[in-house]
C-alpha positions in Angstrom: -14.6 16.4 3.4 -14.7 12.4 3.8 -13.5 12.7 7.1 -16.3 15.6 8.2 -18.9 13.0 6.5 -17.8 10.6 8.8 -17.8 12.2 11.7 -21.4 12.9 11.3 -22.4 9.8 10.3 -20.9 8.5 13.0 -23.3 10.5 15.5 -26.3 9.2 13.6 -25.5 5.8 13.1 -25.0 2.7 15.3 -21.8 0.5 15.6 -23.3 -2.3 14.0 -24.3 -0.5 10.7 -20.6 0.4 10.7 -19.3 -2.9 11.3 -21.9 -4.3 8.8 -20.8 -2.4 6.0 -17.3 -2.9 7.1 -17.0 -6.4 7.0 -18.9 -6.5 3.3 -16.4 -3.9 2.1 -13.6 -6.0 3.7 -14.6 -8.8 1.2 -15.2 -6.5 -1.5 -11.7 -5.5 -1.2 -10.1 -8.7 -1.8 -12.6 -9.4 -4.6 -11.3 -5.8 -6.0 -7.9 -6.5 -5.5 -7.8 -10.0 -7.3 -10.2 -8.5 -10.5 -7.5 -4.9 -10.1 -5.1 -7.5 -11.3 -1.9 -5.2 -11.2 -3.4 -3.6 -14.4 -3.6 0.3 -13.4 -0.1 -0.2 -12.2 1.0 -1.9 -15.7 -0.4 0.8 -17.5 0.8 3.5 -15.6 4.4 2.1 -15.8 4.7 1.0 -19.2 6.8 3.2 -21.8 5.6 2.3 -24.9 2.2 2.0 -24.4 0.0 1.4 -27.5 -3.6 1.8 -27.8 -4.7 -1.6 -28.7 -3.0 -2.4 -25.0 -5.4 0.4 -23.6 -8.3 -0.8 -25.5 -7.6 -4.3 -24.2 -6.9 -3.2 -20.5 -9.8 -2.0 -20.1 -11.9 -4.5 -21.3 -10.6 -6.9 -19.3 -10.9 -4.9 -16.3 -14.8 -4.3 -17.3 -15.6 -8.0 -18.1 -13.7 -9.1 -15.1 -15.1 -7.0 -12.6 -18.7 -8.0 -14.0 -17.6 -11.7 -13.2 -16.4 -11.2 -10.1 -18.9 -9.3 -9.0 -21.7 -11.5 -9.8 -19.9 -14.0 -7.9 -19.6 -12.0 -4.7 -23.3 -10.8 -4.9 -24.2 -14.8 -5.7 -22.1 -15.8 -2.6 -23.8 -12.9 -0.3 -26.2 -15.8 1.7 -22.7 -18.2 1.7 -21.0 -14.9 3.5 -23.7 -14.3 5.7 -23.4 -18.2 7.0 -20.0 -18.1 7.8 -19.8 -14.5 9.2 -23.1 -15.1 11.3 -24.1 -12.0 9.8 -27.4 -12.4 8.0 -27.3 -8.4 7.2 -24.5 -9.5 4.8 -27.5 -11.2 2.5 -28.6 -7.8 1.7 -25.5 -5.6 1.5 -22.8 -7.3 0.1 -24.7 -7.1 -3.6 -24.8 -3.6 -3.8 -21.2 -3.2 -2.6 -20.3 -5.7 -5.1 -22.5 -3.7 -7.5 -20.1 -0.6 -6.5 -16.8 -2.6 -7.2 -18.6 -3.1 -10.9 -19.3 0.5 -11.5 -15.4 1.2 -10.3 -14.2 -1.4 -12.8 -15.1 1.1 -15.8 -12.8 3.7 -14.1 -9.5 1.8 -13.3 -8.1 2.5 -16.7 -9.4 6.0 -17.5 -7.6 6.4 -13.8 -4.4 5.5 -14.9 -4.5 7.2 -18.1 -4.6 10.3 -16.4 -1.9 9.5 -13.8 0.7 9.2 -16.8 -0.4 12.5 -17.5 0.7 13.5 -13.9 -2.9 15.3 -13.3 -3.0 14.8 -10.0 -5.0 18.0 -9.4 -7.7 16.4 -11.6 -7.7 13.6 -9.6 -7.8 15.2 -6.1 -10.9 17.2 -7.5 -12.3 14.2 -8.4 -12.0 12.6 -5.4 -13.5 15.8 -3.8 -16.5 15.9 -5.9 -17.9 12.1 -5.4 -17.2 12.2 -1.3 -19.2 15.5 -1.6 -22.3 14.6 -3.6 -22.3 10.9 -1.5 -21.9 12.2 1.5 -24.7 14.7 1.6 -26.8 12.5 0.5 -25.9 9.9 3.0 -26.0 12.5 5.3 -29.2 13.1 4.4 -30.3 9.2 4.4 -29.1 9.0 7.9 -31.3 12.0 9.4 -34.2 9.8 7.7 -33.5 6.7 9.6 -32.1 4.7 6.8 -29.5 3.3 9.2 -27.1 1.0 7.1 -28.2 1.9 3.6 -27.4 5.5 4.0 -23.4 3.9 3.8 -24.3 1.6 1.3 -25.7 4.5 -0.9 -22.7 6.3 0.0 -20.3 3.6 -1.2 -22.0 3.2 -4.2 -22.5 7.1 -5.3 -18.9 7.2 -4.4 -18.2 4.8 -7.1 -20.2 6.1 -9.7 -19.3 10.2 -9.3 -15.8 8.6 -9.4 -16.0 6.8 -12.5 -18.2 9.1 -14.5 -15.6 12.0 -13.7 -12.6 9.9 -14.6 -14.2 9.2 -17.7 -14.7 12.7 -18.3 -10.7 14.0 -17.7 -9.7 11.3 -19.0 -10.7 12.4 -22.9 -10.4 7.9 -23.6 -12.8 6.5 -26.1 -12.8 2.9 -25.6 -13.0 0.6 -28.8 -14.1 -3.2 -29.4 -10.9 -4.3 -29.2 -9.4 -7.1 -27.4 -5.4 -8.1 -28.5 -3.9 -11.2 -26.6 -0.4 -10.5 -27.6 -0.9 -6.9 -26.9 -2.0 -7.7 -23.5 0.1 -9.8 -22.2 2.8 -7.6 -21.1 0.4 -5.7 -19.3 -0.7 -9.2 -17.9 3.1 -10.6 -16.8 3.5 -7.3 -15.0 0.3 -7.0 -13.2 0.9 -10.7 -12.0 3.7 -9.9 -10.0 2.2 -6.7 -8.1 -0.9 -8.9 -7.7 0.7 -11.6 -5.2 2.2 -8.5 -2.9 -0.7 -6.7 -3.0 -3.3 -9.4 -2.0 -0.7 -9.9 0.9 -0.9 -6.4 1.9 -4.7 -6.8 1.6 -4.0 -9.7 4.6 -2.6 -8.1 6.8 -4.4 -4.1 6.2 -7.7 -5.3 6.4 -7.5 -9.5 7.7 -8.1 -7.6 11.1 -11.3 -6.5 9.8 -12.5 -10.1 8.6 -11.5 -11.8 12.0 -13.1 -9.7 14.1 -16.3 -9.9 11.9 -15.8 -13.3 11.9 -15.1 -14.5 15.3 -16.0 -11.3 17.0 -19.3 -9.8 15.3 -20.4 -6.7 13.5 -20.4 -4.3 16.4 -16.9 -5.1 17.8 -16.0 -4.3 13.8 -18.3 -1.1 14.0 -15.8 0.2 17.1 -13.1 -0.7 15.7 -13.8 1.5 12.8 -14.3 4.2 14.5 -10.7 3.8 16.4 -8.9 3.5 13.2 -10.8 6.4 10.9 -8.6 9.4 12.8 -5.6 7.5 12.7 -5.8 6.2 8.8 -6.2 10.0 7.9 -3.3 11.0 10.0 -1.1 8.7 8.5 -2.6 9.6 4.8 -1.7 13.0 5.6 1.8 12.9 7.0 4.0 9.2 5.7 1.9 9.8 2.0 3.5 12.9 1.7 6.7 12.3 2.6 5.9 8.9 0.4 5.4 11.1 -3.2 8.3 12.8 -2.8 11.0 9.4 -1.2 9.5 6.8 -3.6 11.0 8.6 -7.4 14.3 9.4 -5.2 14.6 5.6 -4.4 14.3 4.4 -7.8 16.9 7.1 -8.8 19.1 6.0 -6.6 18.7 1.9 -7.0 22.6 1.4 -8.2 23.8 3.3 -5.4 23.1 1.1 -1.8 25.1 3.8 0.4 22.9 6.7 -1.0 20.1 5.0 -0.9 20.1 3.7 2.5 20.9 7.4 3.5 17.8 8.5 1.7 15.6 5.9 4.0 17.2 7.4 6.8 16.1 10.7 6.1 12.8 9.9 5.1 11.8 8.0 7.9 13.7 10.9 9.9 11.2 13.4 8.5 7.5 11.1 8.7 8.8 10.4 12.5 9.2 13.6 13.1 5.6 14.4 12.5 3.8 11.1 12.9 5.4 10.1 16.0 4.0 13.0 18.7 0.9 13.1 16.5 -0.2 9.3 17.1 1.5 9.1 20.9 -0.1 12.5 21.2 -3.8 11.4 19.9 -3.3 8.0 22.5 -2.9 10.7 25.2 -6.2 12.5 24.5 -7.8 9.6 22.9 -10.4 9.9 25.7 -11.2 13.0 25.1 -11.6 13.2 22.0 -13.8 10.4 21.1 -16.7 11.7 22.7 -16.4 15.5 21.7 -15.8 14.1 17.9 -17.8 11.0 17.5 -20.4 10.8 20.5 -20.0 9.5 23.6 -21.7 6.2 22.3 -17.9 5.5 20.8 -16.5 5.5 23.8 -15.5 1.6 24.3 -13.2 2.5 21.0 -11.1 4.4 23.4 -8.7 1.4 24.0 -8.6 0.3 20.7 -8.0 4.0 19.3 -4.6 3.7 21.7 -3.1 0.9 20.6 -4.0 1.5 17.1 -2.2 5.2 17.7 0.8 2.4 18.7 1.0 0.9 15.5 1.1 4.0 13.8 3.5 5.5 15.7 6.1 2.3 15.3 4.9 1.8 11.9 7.4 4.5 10.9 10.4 2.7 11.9 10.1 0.1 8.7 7.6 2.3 6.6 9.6 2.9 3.7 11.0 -0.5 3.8 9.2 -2.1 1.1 9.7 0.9 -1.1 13.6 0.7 -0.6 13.0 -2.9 -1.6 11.2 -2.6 -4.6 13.5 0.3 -6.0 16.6 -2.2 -5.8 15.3 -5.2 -7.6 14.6 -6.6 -4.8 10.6 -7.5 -5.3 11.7 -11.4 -4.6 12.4 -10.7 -0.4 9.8 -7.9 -0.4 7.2 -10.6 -1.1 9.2 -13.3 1.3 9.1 -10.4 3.8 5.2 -9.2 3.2 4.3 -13.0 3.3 6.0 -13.2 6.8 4.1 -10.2 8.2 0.8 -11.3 6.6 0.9 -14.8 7.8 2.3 -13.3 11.3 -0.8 -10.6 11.6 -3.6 -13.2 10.5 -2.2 -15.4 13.4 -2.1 -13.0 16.0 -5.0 -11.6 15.3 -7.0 -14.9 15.5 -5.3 -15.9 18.2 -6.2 -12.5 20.4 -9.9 -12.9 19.1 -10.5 -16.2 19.9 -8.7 -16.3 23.2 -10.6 -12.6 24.5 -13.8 -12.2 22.1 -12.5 -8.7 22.5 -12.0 -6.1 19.7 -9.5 -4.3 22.3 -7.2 -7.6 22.0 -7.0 -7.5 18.5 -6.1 -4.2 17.8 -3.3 -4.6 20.5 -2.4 -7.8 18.1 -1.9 -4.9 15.5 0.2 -3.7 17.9 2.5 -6.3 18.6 2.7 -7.3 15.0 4.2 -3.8 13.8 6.8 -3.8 16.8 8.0 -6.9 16.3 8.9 -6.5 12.5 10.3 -3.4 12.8 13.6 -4.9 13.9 13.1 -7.6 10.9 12.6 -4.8 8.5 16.0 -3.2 9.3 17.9 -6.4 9.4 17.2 -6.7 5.8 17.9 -3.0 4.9 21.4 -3.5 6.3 21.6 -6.9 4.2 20.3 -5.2 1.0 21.7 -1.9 0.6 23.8 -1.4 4.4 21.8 0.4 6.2 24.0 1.8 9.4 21.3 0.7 11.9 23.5 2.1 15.0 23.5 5.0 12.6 20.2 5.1 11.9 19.3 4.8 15.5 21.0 7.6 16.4 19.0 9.5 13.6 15.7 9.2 15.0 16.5 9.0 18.6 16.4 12.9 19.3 12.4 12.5 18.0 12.0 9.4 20.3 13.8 11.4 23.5 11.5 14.4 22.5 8.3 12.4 22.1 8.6 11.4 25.3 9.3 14.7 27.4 6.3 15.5 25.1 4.5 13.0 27.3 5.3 14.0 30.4 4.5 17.0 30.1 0.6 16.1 28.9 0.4 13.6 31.6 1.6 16.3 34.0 -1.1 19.0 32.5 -3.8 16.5 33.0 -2.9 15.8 36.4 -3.5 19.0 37.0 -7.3 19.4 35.7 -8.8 16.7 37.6 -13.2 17.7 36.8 -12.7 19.9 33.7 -14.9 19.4 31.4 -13.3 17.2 28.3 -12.7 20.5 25.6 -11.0 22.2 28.7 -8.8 18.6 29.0 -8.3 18.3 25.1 -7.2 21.8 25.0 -5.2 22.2 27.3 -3.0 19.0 26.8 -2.9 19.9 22.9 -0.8 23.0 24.0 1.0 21.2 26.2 2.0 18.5 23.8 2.7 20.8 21.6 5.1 22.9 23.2 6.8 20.2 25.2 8.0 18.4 22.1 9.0 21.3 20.4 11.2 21.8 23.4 12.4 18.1 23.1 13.0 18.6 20.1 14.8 22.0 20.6 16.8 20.7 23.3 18.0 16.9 21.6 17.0 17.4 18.0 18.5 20.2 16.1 19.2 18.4 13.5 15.8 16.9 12.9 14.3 20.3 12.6 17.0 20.7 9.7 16.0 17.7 8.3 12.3 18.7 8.1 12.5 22.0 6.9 14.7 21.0 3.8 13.1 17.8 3.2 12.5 18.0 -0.3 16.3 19.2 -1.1 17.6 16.3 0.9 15.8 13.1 -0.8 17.2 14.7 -4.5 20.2 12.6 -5.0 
């Protein structure tokens, strides 16, 4: 449903209302992440967790957020100097307003992820991009421009939270125990440090081109990464739920361990591979017949961002595999690397081209290189076999590219067809060429798929 929301925004809104509301929500994230603290990760973790913790959790996450967002809605004019952005002024409060309202969920969230009710949450999540996208929807066909996303962001936050409080069957008290938070505290500290990392190098991309670049570079650039975020949500997540429990199981045993990495990341390759090479491929198709042909300069970007997804693979379990062996020291040596790597690169590519292109081919560059990094420390931590492992995924890299080939060779072919005719036609033929790759270099890799649950249980 978010994604259908989009799309039609998208078609009613400009690049710069995009790029607008996507550099204030890039700042709102790191405010978010600093007042998040770790704490719905604590809480969801912790065995013996006591009420007066809960009670004092989620204070601190309510009183917290309040500070912090009064400071990011104080600092709006401050942003809006040093973005050169003066529609900053005017938005970033009422984002910061939605990171307040999100505050009174976080806990209530994680209570119900101990319960495992995922369905619950899923519904929930349905519910709020429903009700905030019609009505942004509906903002849009008025003419509100940007404030039909900044009504959308903050009805997102508040459906969210008022549901959450509903499944979650918590009455909070006036409680507040020092001793019984701390624990909750400690642990929190040491996700926050990673996290804000991550934050770096996810969405630092985001605040340089904003930055360096302007709003309507950002607004493109949006665009070219929407598809792609979804497709990787829907294929390395899923493989993600099921290889993150079998990791921790496994933490004593490094030769087990590193064999379930290899078949994880044989089974998200499998799918994620041909889908981002194959979306690069049709990219310019697909832009206008989905978004408008007014997107159309995200074209490049869309292809190299399809690039990082498609290498991003390699390594992606990496910091899982990390984590599950006690190893959360070098994970954070080894997310500080890539952070401080990405946030070079991609300053360097903005300030050297003043083109949004650049930068996401930064993106690029960053994942490639680190994949080779990220597998040098598997084989140090828990011996990974990386001629083995090479072998593994080869077949899907062989069968990716006769995939290729054979869409390049379709398109050849329909030079003045219109672009559904093109974007059909070179689906199918993507589609059967790789199964053909794979059928012809990668029996095994079907296997792997079709038992992938059975074969990440130790």
């Amino acid at each position: 449903m978010s994604t259908a929301v989009f799309i039609v925004l998208a078609r009613l809104l400009d690049p710069a209302a995009f790029g607008l509301v996507a550099l204030s929500a890039a700042i709102v994230d790191v405010t978010e992440r600093l007042r998040e603290q770790g704490l719905t990760l604590a809480v969801v973790q912790r065995k013996d967790l006591t009420d007066r913790q809960v009670h004092s959790a989620f204070w601190f996450s309510i009183v917290f957020g309040v500070l912090l967002g009064g400071i990011v809605a104080a600092l709006a004019g401050p942003f809006a100097i040093l973005f050169g952005e003066p529609g900053i002024r005017d938005v970033l409060p009422w984002l910061a307003l939605g990171m307040v309202l999100a505050a009174f969920g976080r806990i209530p969230t994680a209570l119900v992820m101990r319960r495992f009710e995922f369905r619950a949450l899923a519904l929930r999540g349905i519910l709020a991009n429903t009700v905030a996208g019609a009505v942004a929807i509906g903002l849009a066909f008025l003419g509100a421009g940007v404030w039909a996303l900044v009504v959308q962001n903050l009805l997102q936050a508040l459906v969210t939270t008022v549901v959450v409080l509903t499944i979650a069957r918590y009455r909070p008290r006036a409680s507040f125990d020092r001793t019984e938070f701390r624990p909750l505290w400690q642990v929190g500290n040491r996700v926050l440090g990673f996290d804000l990392l991550t934050l770096a190098h996810k969405r630092g991309d985001d605040l340089v081109l904003g930055a360096l670049i302007g709003s309507v570079a950002l607004g493109y650039y949006t665009i070219a990464y929407r598809l792609l975020a979804v497709m990787s949500e829907a294929l390395s997540k899923t493989v993600q739920q099921v290889a993150v429990p079998t990791f921790s199981r496994l933490q004593d045993e490094p030769v087990r361990l590193a064999r379930a990495f290899s078949q994880a990341t044989t089974m998200t390759l499998t799918a994620a591979m041909p889908a981002a090479v194959g979306l690069a491929l049709v990219a310019p198709e697909i832009v206008p017949l989905v978004f408008g042909a007014q997107w159309l300069p995200a074209v490049p970007a869309m292809q190299w961002l399809c690039v990082v997804v498609a290498v991003q693979n390699f390594d992606y379990f990496v910091y899982d595999v990390l984590l599950a062996s006690g190893r959360a020291g070098l994970r954070l040596w080894l997310q500080l690397a890539r952070a401080v790597t990405s946030l070079t690169f991609f300053v360097t590519a903005a300030l050297a081209t003043q083109d949004f292109v650049a930068v996401a081919a930064s993106q690029a560059a960053v994942t490639t290189l680190f994949v080779p990094v990220s597998l040098a420390v598997m084989r140090r931590t828990v011996r990974l076999d990386v001629g083995a492992f090479a072998r593994q995924v080869a077949p899907v890299v062989l069968a990716t590219g006769i995939m290729v080939g054979g869409v390049l060779l379709v398109r050849a072919t329909m030079a003045g067809a219109t672009d559904l005719a093109v974007l059909v036609a070179c689906v199918l033929a993507g589609a059967a060429t790789y199964s053909l790759g794979l059928l012809l270099v990668g029996r095994e890799q079907i296997r792997e798929v079709l038992t992938a649950g059975r074969s990440l249980r130790p």
